[in-house]
Steps between C-alpha positions, in 0.01 A plus 500: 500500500177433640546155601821644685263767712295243560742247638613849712151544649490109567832558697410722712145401574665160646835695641377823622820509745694495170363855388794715657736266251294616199480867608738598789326760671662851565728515807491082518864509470717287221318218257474132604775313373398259215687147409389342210724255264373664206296786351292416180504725232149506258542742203291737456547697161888551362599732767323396789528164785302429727665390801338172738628351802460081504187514622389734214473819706551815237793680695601780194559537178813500294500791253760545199620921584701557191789223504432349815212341702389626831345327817177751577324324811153490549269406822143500554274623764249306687244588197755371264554850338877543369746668721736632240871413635330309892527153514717227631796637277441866537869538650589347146291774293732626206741228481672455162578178269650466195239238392169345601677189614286321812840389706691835434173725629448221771864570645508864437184521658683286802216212472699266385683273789 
């Protein structure tokens, strides 16, 4: 997890345009639209996924909620501090999945093309 808030600082220290994507602010109107081919999934513990775009950018998690797994987004602000449900998936916060399967979440999640 560390290596992940690091990579997160790193980001934004060399994309500081980028910081609106990781933590839309108030009033900034709807997400940026993000097109990946697929998300990565890195397990955590038994009921929890961490979710990665291709370029290894932590995006959410995947938690198991009873029987089924659900998308929770996260972002970060300029500081790297987690921005429970921000992000460049926020509009995807609370999705469900019957399984933590990389292609199925990468379609629901409408990153797959």
């Amino acid at each position: 997890m560390a290596e992940c808030a690091n990579q997160r600082r790193a980001f934004v220290k060399l994309h500081p345009e980028s910081v609106n994507c990781f933590s839309p602010a108030k009033n900034a109107g709807p997400p940026k639209k993000v097109h990946v081919t697929l998300l990565t999934l890195s397990p955590v513990n038994t009921n929890v996924h961490s979710v990665h775009l291709p370029d290894g950018l932590h995006v959410g998690n995947l938690k198991r909620i009873g029987d089924v797994w659900k998308f929770k987004a996260v972002g970060y602000d300029a500081s790297g501090a987690v921005e429970p449900g921000g992000g460049p998936l926020t509009d995807r916060h609370n999705t469900v999945f019957a399984t933590p399967d990389a292609l199925a979440v990468s379609t629901g999640l409408g990153a797959a093309k």
